[in-house]
C-alpha positions, 0 to 999 in steps of 0.5 A, a space after each residue: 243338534 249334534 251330540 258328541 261324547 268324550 272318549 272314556 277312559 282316559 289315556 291313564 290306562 295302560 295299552 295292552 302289553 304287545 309281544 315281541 311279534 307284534 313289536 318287530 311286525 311293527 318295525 318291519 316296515 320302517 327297515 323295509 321301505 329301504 327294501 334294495 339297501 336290505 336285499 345288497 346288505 343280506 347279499 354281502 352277509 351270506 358272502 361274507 359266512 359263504 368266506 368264512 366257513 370256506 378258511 377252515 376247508 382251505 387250512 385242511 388241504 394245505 395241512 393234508 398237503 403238507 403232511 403227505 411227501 411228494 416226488 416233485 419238490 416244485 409241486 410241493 412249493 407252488 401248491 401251498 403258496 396257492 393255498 396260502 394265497 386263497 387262505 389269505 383272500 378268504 380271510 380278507 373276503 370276510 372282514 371286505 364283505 362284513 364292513 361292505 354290510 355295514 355301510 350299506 345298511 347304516 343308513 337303514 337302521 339310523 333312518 328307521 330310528 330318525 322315522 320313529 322317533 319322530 313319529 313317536 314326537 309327533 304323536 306325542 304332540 297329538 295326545 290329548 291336554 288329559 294325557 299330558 296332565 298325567 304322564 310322568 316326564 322322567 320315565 316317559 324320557 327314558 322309555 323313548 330314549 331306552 326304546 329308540 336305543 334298542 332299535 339300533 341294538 334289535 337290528 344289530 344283534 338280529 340281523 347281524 349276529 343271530 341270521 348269520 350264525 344260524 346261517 354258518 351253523 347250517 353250512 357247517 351242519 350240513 358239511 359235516 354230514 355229507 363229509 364225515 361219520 354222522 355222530 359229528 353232526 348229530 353231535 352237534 345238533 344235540 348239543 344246540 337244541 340244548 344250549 338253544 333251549 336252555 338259553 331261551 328259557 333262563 333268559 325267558 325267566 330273566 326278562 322279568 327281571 329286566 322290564 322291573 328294572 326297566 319300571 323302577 329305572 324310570 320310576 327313580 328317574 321321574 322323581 328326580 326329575 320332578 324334584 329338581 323341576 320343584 326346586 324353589 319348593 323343596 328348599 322353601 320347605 327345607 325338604 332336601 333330604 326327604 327328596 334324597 331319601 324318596 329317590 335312595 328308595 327307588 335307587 334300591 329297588 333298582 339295586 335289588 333287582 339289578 342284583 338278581 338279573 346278574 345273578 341269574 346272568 351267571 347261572 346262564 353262563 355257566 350251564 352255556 358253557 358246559 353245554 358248548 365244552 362238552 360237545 366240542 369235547 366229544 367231537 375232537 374225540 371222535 376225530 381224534 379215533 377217525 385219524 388213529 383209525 386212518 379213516 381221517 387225516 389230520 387236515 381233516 382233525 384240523 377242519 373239524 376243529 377249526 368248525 368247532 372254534 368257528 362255531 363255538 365263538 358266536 354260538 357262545 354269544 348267541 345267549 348273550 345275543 338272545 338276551 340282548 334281543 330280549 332286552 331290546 324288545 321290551 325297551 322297544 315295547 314301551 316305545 311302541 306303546 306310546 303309540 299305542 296311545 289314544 289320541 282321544 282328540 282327532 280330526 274327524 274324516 272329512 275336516 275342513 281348515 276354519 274359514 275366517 274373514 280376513 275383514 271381520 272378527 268371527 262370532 263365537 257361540 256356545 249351545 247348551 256345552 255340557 262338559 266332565 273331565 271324570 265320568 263321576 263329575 261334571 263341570 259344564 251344565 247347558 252353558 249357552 252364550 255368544 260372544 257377537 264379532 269383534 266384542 269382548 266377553 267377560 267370565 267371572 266366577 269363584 274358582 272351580 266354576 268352570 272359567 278356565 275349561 270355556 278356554 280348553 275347550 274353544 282350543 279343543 283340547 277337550 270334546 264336549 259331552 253334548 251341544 256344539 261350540 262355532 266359530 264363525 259358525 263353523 262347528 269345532 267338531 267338523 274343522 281342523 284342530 291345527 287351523 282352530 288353534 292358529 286361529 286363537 291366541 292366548 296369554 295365559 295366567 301361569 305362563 311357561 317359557 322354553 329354555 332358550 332365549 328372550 327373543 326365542 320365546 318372543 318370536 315363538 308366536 310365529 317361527 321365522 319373524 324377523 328382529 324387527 317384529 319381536 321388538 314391535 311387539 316387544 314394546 307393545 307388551 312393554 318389556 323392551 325397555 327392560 330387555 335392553 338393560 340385560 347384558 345379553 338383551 334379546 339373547 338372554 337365557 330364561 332358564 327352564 320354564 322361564 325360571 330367571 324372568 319374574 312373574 310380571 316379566 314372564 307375563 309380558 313375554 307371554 302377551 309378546 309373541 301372542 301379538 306377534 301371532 295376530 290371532 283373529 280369537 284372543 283369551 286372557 285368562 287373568 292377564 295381568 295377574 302377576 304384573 304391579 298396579 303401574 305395569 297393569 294400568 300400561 297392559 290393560 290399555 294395550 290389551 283394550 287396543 288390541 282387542 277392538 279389532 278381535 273377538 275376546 274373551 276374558 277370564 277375570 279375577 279383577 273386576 275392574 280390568 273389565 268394566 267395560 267389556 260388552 258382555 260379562 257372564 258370571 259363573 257358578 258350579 259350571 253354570 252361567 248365574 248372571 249375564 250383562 253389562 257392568 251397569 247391569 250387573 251392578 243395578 241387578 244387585 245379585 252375585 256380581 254386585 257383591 264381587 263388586 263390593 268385596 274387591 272394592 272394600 279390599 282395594 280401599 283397605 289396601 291403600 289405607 
């Protein structure tokens, strides 16, 4: 016999944090499956720096050409408007190339989003039931969406805003010191490893600020969402402005630490921008003492300033770039962790697609199941039972005894501790989850609907049926007739989570599109809980008829729904206490008896 555990612990713990190598290693490759778009669009770049660094040697020579008399008026006009015109083509150069990058690497950056967005989608989807059960829906919303954002913003800021400007920097440098005196360059030089390294570690600090602005946005945003998804709970308790005032809380929170990370933005700015006037400062004055010494002209002046304004424009943004960039890693670092995630629940290598014939109901066998959701507490204990073809199998129990987790467990959101669960005798462990579940229906006891229409939720048992189908099945679960009553009819909205329909209503849309799926396996975790005594009579009768033709399994609370099911196994504490027929159980005059007993005395003093 094969032995399997669950994964501990649970996806609860947080995935170590990654750094902001290790989360552009992981977008690389994303950006690098267009590599050609890539090498066109960094071509046009440095064409486009190679343009602008050349206007300000263009203005030089018509300033120093200007300035100097010339015998040959003729030479004097023709070799201006030449460098006009190469003024004019270097200018529109610029911008020509710098749009030509942007077209040919749009298509990228939005695909790479698209991809992991996707991909983040799907993972998500992966995860196992326990994850599900803990996750915070607000913050994790924001995270995807802040994280996807800051994809667009990284390559944006990265590629286009930090590569080039290191790029002009250096051209600029190296101009410079071929050129002219080297205190222009060394000037220069010093003046960036200041301003780089004071940037980098201001915005270091500050980047703490914005991962708890981060923390707290999401965190205020999971308790508004979660008090408008209980809306119906807090106006019964009358606890609006206790919801007001738990979201207020964390909306000052995000107010004080929003307040610090603009305080510190100031205080970065502000020792930027000494930086940048000081050594521009500087270097005008060096030029001006090279043309008072005739050892540069005034073109040249002219040249070492516009550099310097040249310069000076993006070096200003490079901190605002930096920030930016670390701002868009850790929005990013959230988005990749999600990924991060253990699946807990996968495939094994080898998997093979469950194999049912089309001719006969499966058998279903559990052996010896042992089974904890928490290390510390076990719910399963060596539970043995088979559920022959086409039968249908009952489970009764107090609640806590372990009905609901047979099913999770034959859907495989959990692993088993130990023993083994077939159908058809084939091992849940060795086949495809996604082939298991298509194999499997269910109508469970709280039933969720997608906000979106009756007809779509119908049809949702399987995406692509026609009209005719959902109204087939429709009628079968009895809700058709009250769908025509509706204005809208089929196209009629639920609301969220089906918040417009009934119980009962909700409970029938729910066994709809289970038909509409034609499972081979059915489960019905109390059924017909929400629905009256009349609709129940109609239900049960549907439901005995569709399962003659499937393997079934039924988790009970109403004995009565059951009495003539071929198996009923009673529960208690995650054990299997009584097994049998309704007779049985009844001449066996043990736990099951006295359920018995107690509902019918309850039902009988419900009609007096």
């Amino acid at each position: 016999m094969r032995r399997h555990s669950t994964i501990e612990p649970s996806p609860q713990t947080t995935p170590a944090a990654r750094g902001d190598w290790s989360t552009v290693k992981t977008l690389v490759p994303y950006l690098w499956a267009y590599k050609w778009r890539v090498l066109v669009a960094l071509s046009f770049l440095v064409a486009a720096k190679l343009a602008n660094v050349g206007v300000p040697l263009v203005l030089k020579a018509l300033v120093d050409h200007l300035s100097i008399s010339s015998s040959n008026p003729l030479a004097l006009m023709v070799l201006p408007l030449s460098i006009l015109l190469a003024y004019g083509a270097l200018r529109l150069s610029t911008t020509l190339f710098t749009e030509l990058r942007e077209f040919v690497f749009a298509r990228v950056t939005q695909r790479a989003v698209r991809t992991i967005a996707l991909k983040v989608f799907r993972h998500l989807h992966a995860l196992s039931l326990r994850f599900h059960l803990n996750r915070q829906t607000g913050g994790m919303t924001r995270d995807i969406e802040r994280g996807t954002r800051g994809i667009s913003s990284l390559v944006s800021f990265a590629l286009f805003s930090i590569f080039p400007t290191l790029l002009e920097i250096g051209l600029v440098l190296s101009y410079l010191f071929v050129r002219y005196d080297k205190w222009f360059a060394i000037i220069t030089i010093v003046a960036l490893i200041f301003y780089i390294v004071f940037t980098i570690l201001v915005t270091e600090w500050r980047t703490n600020f914005r991962r708890t602005m981060n923390d707290l946005d999401s965190k205020a945003s999971t308790k508004a969402i979660d008090s408008l998804l209980n809306y119906e709970t807090v106006k019964y308790f009358g606890n609006e402005e206790y919801e007001a005032k738990r979201y207020d809380q964390g909306l000052q929170s995000f107010e004080t630490a929003a307040v610090k990370s603009q305080t510190t933005l100031s205080l970065l700015n502000a020792g930027q921008s000494f930086i940048i006037a000081t050594a521009v400062t500087l270097i005008l004055w060096r030029a001006a003492q090279g043309v008072i010494n005739q050892t540069m002209s005034l073109g040249d002046l002219v040249l070492v300033n516009a550099f310097m304004i040249q310069l000076y424009i993006p070096l200003n943004f490079l901190g605002v770039l930096y920030r930016e960039i670390k701002q868009s890693l850790a929005d990013m670092e959230k988005l990749f962790s999600l990924m991060d995630q253990n699946k807990e629940i996968a495939d094994i290598k080898d998997a093979q697609d469950l194999t049912l014939l089309s001719t006969t109901s499966p058998e279903i066998v559990f052996q010896k199941v042992n089974f904890n959701y928490e290390t510390n507490r076990q719910i399963l204990f060596e539970v043995d039972f088979t559920i022959a073809a086409g039968t249908t199998t009952a489970v009764v129990g107090h609640s806590g005894s372990g009905k609901s987790t047979l099913s999770r467990l034959l859907f495989r959101f959990y692993d088993i501790n130990s023993g083994s669960i077939k159908i058809a005798g084939q091992n849940l462990m060795e086949v495809t989850q996604h082939s298991l579940r298509r194999a499997i229906g269910i109508v469970p006891q709280d039933t969720v609907l997608f906000n979106d229409t009756i007809g779509y939720n119908i049809a949702y048992g399987k995406p692509g049926a026609s009209k005719d189908e959902v109204i087939a099945v429709a009628k079968s679960a009895y809700i058709h007739d009250f769908i025509t009553t509706l204005p809208d009819g089929y196209d009629t909205m639920v609301g969220e989570r089906g918040v417009k329909l009934s119980g009962g209503e909700k409970q029938r849309v729910a066994i709809a599109r289970t038909l509409l799926k034609n499972p081979a396996v059915m489960i019905f975790d109390e059924a017909t809980s929400a629905l009256d005594s009349q609709s129940e009579q109609m239900i049960q009768a549907q439901l005995k008829q569709i399962a003659k033709s499937r393997t079934s399994l039924v988790i009970a609370h109403r004995l009565s729904t059951i009495v003539d099911a071929e198996q009923i196994l009673v529960m208690d504490k995650g054990r299997i206490i009584e097994r049998g027929t309704h007779p049985e159980l009844i001449a066996l005059a043990g736990a099951y008896a006295a359920m018995w007993e107690r509902q019918q005395h309850r039902e009988s003093e419900e009609v007096e």
